[in-house]
C-alpha positions as CSV (number, residue, x, y, z in Angstrom):
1,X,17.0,15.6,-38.6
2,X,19.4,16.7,-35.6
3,X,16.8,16.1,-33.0
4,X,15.9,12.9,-34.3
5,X,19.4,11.5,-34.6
6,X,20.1,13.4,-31.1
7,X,16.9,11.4,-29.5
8,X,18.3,8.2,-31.0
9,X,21.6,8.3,-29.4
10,X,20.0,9.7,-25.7
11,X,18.4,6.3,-26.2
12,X,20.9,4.2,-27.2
13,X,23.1,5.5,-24.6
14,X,20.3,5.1,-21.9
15,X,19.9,1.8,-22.4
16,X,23.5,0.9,-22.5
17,X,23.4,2.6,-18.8
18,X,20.8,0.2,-17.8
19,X,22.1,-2.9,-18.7
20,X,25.5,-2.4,-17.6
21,X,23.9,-1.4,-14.7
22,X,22.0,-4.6,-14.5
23,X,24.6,-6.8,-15.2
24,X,26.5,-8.5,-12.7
25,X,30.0,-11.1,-12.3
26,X,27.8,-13.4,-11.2
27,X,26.2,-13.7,-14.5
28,X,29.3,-15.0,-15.1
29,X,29.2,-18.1,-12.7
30,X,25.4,-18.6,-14.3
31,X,26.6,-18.7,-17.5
32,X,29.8,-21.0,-16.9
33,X,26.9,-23.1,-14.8
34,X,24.3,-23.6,-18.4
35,X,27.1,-24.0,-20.4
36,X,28.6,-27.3,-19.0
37,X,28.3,-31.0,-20.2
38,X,25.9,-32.7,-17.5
39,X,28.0,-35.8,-18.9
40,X,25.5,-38.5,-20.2
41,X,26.0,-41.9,-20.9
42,X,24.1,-44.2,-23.6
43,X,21.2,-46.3,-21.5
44,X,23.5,-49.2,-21.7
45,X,24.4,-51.4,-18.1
46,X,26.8,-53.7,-16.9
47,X,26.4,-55.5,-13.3
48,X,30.4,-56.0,-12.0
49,X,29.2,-59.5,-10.9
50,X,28.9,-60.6,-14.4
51,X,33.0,-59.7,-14.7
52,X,33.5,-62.2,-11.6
53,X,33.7,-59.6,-8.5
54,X,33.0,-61.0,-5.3
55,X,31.5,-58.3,-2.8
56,X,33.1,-59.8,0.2
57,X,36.1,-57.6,1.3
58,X,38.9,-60.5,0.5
59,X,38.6,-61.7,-3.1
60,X,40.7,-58.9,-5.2
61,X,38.3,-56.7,-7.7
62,X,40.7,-54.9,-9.5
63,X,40.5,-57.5,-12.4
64,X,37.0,-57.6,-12.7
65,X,36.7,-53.6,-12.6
66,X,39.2,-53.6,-15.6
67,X,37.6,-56.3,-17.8
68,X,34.0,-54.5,-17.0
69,X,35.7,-51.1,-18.0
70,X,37.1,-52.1,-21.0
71,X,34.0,-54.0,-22.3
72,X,31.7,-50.9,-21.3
73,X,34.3,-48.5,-23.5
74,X,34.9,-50.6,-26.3
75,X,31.3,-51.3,-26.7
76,X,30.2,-47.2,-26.9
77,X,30.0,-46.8,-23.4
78,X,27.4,-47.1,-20.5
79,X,27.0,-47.9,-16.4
80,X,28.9,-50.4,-14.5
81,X,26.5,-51.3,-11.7
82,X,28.3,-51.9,-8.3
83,X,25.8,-53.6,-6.1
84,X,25.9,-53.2,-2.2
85,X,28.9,-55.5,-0.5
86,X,32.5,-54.6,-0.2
87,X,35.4,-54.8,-2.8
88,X,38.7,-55.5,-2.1
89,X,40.6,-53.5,-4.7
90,X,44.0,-54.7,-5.0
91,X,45.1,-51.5,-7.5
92,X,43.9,-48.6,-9.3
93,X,40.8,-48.0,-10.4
94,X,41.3,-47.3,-14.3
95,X,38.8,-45.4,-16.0
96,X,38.6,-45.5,-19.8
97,X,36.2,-43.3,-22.1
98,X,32.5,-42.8,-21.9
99,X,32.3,-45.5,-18.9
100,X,30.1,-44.3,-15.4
101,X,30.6,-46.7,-12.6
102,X,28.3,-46.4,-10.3
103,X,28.6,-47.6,-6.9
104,X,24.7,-48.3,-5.3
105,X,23.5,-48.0,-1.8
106,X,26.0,-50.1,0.4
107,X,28.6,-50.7,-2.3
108,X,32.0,-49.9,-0.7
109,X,35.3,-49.7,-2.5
110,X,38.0,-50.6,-0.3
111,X,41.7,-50.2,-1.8
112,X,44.7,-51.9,-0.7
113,X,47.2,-50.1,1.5
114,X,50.1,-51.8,-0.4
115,X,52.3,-49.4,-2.2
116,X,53.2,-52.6,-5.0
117,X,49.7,-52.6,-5.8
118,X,49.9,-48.8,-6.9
119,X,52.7,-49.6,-10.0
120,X,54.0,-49.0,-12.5
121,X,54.5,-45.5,-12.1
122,X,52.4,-43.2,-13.8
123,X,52.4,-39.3,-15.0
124,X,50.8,-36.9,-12.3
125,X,51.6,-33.7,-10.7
126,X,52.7,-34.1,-6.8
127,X,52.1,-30.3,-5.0
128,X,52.4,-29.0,-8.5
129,X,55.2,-30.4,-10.3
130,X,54.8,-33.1,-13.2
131,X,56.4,-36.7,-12.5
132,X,55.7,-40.2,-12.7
133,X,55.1,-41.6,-9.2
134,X,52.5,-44.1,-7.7
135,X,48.9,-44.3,-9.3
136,X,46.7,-42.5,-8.0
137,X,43.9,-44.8,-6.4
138,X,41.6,-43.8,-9.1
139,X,43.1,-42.3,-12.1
140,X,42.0,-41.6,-15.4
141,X,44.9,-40.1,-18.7
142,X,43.5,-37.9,-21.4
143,X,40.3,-39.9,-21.7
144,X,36.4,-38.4,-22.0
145,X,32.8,-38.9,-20.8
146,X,33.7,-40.1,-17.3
147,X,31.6,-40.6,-13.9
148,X,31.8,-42.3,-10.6
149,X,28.3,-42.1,-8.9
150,X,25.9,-43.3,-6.6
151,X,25.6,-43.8,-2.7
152,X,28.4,-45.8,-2.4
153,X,31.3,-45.4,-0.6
154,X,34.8,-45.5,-1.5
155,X,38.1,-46.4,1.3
156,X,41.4,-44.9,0.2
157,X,42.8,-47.0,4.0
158,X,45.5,-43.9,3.5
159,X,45.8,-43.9,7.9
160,X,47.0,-47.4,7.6
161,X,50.1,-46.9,5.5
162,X,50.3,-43.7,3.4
163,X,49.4,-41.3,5.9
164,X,53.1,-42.3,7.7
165,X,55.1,-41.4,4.4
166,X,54.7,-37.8,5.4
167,X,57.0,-37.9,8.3
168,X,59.7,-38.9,5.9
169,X,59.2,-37.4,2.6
170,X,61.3,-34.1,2.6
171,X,63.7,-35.4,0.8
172,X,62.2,-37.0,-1.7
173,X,60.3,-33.7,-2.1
174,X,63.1,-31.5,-2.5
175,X,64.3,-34.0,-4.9
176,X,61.3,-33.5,-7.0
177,X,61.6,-30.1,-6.4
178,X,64.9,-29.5,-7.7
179,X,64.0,-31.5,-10.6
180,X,61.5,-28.6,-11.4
181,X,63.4,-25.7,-10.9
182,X,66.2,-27.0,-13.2
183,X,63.3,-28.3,-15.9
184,X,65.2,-31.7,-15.9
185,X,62.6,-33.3,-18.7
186,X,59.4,-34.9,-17.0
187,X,60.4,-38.6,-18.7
188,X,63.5,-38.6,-16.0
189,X,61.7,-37.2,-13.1
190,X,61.0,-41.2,-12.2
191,X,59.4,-41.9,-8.5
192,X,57.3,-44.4,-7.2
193,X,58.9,-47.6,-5.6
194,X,61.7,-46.4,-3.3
195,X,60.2,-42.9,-2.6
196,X,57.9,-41.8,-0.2
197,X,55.7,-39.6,-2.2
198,X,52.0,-40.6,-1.5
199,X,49.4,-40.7,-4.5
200,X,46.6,-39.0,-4.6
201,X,43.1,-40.5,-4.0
202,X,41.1,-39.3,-7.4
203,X,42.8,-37.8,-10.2
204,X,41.3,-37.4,-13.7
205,X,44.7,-36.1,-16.2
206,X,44.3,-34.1,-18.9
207,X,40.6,-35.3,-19.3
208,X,37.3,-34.0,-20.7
209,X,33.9,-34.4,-19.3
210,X,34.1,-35.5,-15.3
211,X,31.6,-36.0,-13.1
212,X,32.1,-37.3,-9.3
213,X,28.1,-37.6,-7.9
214,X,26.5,-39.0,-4.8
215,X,29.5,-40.8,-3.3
216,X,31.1,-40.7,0.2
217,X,35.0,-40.9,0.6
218,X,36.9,-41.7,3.5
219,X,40.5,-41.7,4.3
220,X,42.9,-40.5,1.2
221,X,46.3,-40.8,1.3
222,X,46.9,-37.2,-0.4
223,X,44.7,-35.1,-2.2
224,X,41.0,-36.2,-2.6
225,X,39.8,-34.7,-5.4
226,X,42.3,-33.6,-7.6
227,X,41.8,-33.0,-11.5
228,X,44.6,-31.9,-13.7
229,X,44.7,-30.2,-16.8
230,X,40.6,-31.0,-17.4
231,X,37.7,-29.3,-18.8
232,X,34.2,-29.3,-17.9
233,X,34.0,-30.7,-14.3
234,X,31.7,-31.5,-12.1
235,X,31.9,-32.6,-8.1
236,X,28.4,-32.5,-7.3
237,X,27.0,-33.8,-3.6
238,X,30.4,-35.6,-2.6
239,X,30.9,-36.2,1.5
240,X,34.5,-36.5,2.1
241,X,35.6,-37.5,5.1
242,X,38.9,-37.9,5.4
243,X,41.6,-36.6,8.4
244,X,45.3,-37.4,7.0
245,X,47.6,-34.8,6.5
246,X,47.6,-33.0,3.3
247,X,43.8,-34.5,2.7
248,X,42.6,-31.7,0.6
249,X,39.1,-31.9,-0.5
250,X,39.0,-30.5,-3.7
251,X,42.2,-29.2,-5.8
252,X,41.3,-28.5,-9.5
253,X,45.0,-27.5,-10.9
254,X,45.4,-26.1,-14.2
255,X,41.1,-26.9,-15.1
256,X,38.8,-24.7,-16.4
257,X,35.0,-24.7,-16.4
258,X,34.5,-26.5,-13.3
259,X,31.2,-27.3,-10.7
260,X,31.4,-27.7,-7.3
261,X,27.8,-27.9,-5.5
262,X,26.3,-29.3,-2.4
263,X,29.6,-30.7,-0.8
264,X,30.4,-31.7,2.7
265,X,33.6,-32.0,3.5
266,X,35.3,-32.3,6.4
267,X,38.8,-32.6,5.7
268,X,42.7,-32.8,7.1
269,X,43.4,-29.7,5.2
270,X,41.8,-27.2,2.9
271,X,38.6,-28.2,2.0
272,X,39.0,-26.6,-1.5
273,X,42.2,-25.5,-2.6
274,X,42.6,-24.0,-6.2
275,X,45.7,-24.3,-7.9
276,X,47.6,-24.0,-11.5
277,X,51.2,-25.4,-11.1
278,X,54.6,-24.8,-9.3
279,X,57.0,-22.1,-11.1
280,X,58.7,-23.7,-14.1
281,X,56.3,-26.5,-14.7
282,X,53.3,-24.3,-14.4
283,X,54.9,-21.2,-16.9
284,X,56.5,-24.0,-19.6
285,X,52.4,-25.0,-19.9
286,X,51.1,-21.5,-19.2
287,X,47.5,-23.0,-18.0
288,X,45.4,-21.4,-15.7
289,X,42.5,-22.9,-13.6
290,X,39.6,-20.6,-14.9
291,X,35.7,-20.5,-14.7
292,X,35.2,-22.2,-12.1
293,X,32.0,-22.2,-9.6
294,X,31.8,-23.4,-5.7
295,X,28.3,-23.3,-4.6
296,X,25.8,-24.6,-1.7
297,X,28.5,-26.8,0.3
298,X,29.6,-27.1,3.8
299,X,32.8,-27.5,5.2
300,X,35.4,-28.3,7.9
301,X,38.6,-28.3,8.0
302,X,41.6,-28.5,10.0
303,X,43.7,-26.0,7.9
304,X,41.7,-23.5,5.2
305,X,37.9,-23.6,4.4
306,X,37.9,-22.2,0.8
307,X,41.8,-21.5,-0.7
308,X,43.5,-20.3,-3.8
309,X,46.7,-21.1,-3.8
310,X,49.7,-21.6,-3.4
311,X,50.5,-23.3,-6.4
312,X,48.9,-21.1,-8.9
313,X,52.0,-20.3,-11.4
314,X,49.6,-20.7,-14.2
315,X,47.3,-17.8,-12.8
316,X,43.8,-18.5,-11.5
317,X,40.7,-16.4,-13.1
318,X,37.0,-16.3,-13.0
319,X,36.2,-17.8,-9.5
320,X,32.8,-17.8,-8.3
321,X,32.1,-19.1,-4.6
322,X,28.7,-18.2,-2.7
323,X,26.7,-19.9,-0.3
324,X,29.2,-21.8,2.0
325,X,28.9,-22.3,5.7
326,X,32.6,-23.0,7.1
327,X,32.0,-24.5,10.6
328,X,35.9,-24.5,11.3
329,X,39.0,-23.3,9.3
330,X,42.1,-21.6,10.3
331,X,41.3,-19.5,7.4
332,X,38.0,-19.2,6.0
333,X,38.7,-17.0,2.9
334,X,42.8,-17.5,2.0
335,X,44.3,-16.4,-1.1
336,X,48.2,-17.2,-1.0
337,X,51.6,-17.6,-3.2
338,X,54.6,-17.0,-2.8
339,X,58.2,-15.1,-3.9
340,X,58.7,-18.5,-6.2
341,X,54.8,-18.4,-7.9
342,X,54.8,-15.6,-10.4
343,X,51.0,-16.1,-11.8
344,X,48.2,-13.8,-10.8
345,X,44.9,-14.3,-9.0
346,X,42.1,-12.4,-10.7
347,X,38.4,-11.7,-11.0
348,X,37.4,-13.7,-7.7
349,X,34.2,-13.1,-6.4
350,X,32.8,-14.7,-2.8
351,X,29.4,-14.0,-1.6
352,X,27.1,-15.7,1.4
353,X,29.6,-17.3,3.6
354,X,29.1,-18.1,7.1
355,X,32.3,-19.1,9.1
356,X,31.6,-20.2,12.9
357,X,35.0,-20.1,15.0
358,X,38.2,-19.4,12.9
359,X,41.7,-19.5,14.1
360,X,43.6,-17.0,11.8
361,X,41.7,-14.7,9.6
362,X,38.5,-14.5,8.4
363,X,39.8,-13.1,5.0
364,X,43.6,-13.5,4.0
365,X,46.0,-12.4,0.9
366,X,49.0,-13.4,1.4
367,X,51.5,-13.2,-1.1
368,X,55.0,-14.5,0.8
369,X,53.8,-17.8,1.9
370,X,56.6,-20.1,2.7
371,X,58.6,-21.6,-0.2
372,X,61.8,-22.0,-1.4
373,X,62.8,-18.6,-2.2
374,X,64.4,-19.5,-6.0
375,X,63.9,-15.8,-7.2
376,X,61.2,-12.9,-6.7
377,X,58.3,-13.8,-8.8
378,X,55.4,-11.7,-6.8
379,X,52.0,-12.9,-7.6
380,X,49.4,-10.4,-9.2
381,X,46.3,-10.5,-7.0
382,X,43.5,-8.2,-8.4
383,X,39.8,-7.8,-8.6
384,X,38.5,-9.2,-5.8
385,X,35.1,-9.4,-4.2
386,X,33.8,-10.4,-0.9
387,X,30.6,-9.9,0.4
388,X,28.1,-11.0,2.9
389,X,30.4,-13.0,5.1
390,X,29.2,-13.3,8.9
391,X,32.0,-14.9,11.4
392,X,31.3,-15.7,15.1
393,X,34.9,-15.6,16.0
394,X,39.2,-15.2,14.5
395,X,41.4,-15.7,17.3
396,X,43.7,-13.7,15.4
397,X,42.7,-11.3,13.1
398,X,39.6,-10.6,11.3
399,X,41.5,-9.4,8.1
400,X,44.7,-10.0,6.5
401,X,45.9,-8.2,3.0
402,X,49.0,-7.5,1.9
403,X,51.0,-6.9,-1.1
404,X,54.6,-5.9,-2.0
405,X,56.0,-2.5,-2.8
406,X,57.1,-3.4,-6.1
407,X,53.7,-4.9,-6.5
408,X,50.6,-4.1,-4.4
409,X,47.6,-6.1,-4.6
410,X,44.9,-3.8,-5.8
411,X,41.3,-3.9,-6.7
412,X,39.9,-5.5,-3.5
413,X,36.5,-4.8,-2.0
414,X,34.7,-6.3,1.3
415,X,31.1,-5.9,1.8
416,X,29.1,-6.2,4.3
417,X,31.5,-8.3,6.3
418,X,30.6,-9.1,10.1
419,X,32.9,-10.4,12.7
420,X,31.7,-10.6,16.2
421,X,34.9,-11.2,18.5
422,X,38.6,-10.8,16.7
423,X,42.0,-10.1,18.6
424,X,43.2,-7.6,15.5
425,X,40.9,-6.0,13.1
426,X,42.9,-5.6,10.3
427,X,46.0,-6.0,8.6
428,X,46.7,-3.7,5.2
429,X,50.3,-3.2,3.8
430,X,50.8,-2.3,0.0
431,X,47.3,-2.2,-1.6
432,X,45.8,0.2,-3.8
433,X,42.3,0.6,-4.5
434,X,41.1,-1.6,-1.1
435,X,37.5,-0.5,-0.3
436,X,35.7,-2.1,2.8
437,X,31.9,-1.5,2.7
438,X,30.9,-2.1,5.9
439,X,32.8,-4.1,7.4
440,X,32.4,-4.9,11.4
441,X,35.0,-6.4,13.7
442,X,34.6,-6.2,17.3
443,X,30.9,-3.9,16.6
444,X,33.3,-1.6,15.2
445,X,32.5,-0.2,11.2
446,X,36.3,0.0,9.8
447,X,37.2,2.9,7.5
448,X,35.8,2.8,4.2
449,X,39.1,3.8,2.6
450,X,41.5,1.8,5.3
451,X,45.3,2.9,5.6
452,X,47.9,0.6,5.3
453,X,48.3,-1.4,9.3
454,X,50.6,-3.9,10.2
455,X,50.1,-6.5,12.7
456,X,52.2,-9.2,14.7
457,X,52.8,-11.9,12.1
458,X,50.7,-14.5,11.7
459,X,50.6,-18.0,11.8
460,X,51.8,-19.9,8.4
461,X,49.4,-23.2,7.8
């Protein structure tokens, strides 16, 4: 009887071995993957023609879109049909429940540059902090089953107005700011006409079931892509092409279970930058960005190819990025917060990234990126994984990690990283548990178990 129940449990605990040992995160990222809403739409179709749009880049649309949208809701939802031609849209783009517009081969959406067009003011989050400010070109509140698809392209014209806000918006900005820090209620944090705060190209709020497919965008204002507070996301073969400051490609802030596949961006700023809130707005909601997925896109950028950070306040977990080719960054891999952020980055894992010629750092934690300096609030970073990463070229340093005394950043492992040519190889101050698993700078393997280095500082983008 005690061999029997002794061969039972050599089994039980040999095959517990062998599936922990064939399990993997990245079963993880498949499962988030199977799991999402491919966001359908009944087989019903509306042509915007019928609603009395005229394709030829002078009669205003905006009408038309919201009579079409509203029919296309009320009715149980379908497609809006946007045939080739170009649409002057004199306002926001308003989606409402279970509606897919869906812009054909040809079809251009071209907004208006005029600020008026972009009121009343409506509730968003500007860099992380909740307000009401100008629409965003496209905007969506707390509504479901939504799409914008096709080959079509849509014109955000953000170069021939917003883009000039930015010389002048400090002070509005440290307005808002200040409105945060002292939790002055959201209802009185009013923006919008008189301010220079520029609205965001696509933002879905508080929404459920996204979907942004097929179409090329060109010249945002602000952000691109930027959903708030959603669930089940996904940005699937989207060109953005867009080269205003700030113009983000992606930002999903305070989302969980979230797609992003076969992109190419080429971008003002960070091509993807996760985020989950600025300090007190971010810890009164306490939501993360989590589950989220980054796979099979290309990018180029004039700041950071793939980021987390800096506004993560509400924590950011369960990241999954592999198979990106990041022709030029200033850094390719960036994880950063600040003194401010409190919030933790956690269970990241990057595989298969190529990155041509980077100006910073290949790979970066940095946890005392610039900010306002309200308190210390370090930022957990922990578990992280990076592996097979090729670079041609940093013209700074390869790696840069660091932590705080009070708290290190710990849990991080690079694998089978490859830099050809760097200035500095690496950077390590305050980490515990930092592994590099052959890692090559300069043809040079670094330690396996590196000691702490420091390095001239480097630049702050």
């Amino acid at each position: 009887m005690q061999k029997s129940f002794l061969i039972v449990f050599i089994l039980i605990v040999t095959n517990t071995a062998n599936l922990a040992a064939k399990s993997s995160p990245w079963d993880i990222a498949d499962k988030i993957v199977a799991e999402l809403n491919p966001v359908t739409f009944p087989d019903k179709t509306y042509n915007i023609a019928d609603f009395g749009a005229v394709a030829d880049g002078r009669m205003p649309c905006k009408g038309a879109f919201d009579k079409a949208i509203t029919q296309c809701s009320d009715q149980g939802g379908g497609r809006i049909i946007v045939p080739a031609g170009t649409y002057y849209m004199n306002g926001p783009l308003v989606f409402k429940s279970n509606v897919n517009i869906h812009l054909e081969d040809g079809a251009i959406l071209n907004f208006s540059s005029n600020q008026e067009d972009y009121l009343p003011a409506v509730i968003t989050r500007w860099e992380g902090t909740e307000l009401f400010n100008y629409s965003p070109l496209i905007y969506a509140y707390h509504v479901q089953n939504i799409a914008l698809t096709g080959k079509g392209t849509i014109n955000g014209n953000g170069s021939k107005k917003f883009s000039a806000w930015a010389d002048n918006q400090n002070i509005d900005k440290e307005i808002l700011r200040r409105m945060g820090r002292e939790n002055l209620p959201i209802y009185r944090r009013i923006f919008g006409e008189g301010f220079r705060l520029r609205p965001g190209f696509i933002e879905p709020y508080g929404c459920v079931n996204v979907r942004i497919e097929g179409i090329t965008i060109k010249d945002s204002p602000f952000w691109v892509i930027h959903p708030i507070f959603c669930n089940n996301v996904i940005v699937r073969d989207v060109t953005v092409d867009s080269h205003n400051r700030n113009n983000d490609g992606c930002d999903p802030e305070s989302c969980s279970n979230v797609l992003i596949e076969g992109c190419t961006f080429s971008t003002g700023d960070d091509a993807i930058a996760i985020k989950s809130g600025r300090d007190n707005d971010a810890w009164r909601i306490g939501q993360p960005t989590e589950n989220v997925v980054i796979r099979n896109c290309t990018f180029w950028s004039k700041i950071n190819g793939v980021c987390i950070g800096s506004e993560i306040s509400g924590g950011v977990r369960n990241v999954f990025i592999e198979n990106i080719s990041i022709l030029k960054s200033s850094n390719a891999i960036y994880f950063k917060s600040n003194l401010d952020r409190g919030g933790y980055i956690e269970n990241i894992y990057v595989r298969n990234i190529q990155a041509d010629s980077v100006r910073t750092a290949l790979v970066r934690v940095e946890p005392n990126y610039k900010g306002e300096r309200s308190g210390f609030h370090p930022t957990l970073f922990n578990k992280i994984t990076v592996e097979n990463v090729t670079c041609g070229q940093t013209n700074e340093c390869a790696i840069s990690m660091a932590g705080f005394p009070e708290l290190p950043i710990r849990n991080i492992t690079l694998k089978n990283i490859t830099v050809d040519k760097a200035v500095s190889d690496y950077r390590l101050e305050h980490g515990e548990n930092i592994i590099f698993e052959n890692v090559r700078v300069n043809g040079e393997k670094l330690p396996e178990k590196p000691e702490a280095k420091k390095i001239k500082k480097l630049r702050v983008l």
